[in-house]
C-alpha positions in Angstrom: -65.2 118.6 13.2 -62.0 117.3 14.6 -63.1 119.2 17.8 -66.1 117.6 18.2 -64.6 113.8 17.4 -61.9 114.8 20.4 -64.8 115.4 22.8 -66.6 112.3 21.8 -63.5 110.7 22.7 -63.3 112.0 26.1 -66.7 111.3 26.8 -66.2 107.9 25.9 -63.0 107.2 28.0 -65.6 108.2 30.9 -69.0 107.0 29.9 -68.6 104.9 26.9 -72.7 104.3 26.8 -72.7 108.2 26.5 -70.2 108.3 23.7 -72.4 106.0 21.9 -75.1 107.8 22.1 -73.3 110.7 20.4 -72.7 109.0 17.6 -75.2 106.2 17.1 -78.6 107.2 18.8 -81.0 104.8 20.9 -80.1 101.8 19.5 -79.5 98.3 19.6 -75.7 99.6 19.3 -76.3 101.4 22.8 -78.2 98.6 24.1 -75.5 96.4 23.7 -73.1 98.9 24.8 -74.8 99.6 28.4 -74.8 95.7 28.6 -70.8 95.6 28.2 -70.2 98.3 30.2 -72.0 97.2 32.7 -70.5 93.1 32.5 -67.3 95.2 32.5 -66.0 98.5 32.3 -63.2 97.5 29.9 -65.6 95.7 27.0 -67.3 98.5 27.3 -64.9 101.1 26.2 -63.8 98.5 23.4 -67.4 98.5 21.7 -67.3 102.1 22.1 -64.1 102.8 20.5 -65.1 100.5 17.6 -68.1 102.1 16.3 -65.9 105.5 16.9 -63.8 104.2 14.7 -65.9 102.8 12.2 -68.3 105.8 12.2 -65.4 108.4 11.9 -63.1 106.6 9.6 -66.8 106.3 7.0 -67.7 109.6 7.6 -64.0 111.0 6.8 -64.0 108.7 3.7 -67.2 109.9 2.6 -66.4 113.7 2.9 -63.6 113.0 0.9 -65.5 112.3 -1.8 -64.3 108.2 -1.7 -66.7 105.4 -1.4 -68.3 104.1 1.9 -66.8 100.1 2.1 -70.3 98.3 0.5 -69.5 95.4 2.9 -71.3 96.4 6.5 -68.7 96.5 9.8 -69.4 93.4 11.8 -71.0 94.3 14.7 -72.3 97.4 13.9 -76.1 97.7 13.8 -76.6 101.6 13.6 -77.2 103.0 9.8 -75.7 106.1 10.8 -72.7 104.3 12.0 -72.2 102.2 9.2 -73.2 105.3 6.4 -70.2 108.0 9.1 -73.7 109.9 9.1 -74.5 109.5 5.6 -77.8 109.7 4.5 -79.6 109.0 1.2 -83.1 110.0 0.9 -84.6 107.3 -1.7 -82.6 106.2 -4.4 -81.1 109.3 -5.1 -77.7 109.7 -3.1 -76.6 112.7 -1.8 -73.6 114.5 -3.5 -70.3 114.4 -2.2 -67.7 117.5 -2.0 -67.1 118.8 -5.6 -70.3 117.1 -7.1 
């Protein structure tokens, strides 16, 4: 898992819209990501490193068996980035690590 976050990362530091991708999908988060980059290369990488964070940082608190933050990341318009992958299928959430 770690592995996989450290490539994200260096795909980012390249091609932040890639990066994105990875994580979020076709999106409106991508979409506003290919507009950064291409207003500026800088803003770019900034948007991209903050759904990174926010979708790693979920995801680790969720495999720990803590609770995802109810308030959403400003922002952030993925599910899968504001869930770090999550899903729940109706209203019946799926079970954590020792459940």
């Amino acid at each position: 898992m770690v592995l996989a976050a450290i490539v994200v990362v260096i795909i980012t530091i390249f091609i932040p819209p890639l990066g994105v991708f990875l994580i979020a999908g076709c999106g409106a988060d991508l979409l506003i990501n290919i507009c950064l980059t291409l207003l500026g290369y800088f803003p770019g990488h900034i948007h991209a490193f903050y759904l990174e964070y926010v979708y790693y940082d979920r995801r680790d608190k969720a495999r720990l068996g803590g609770t995802i933050a109810p308030k959403r990341a400003p922002g952030v318009y993925s599910q899968v980035i504001q869930t770090g992958g999550r899903t729940d299928y109706g209203t019946v959430p799926v079970a954590g690590p020792g459940a």
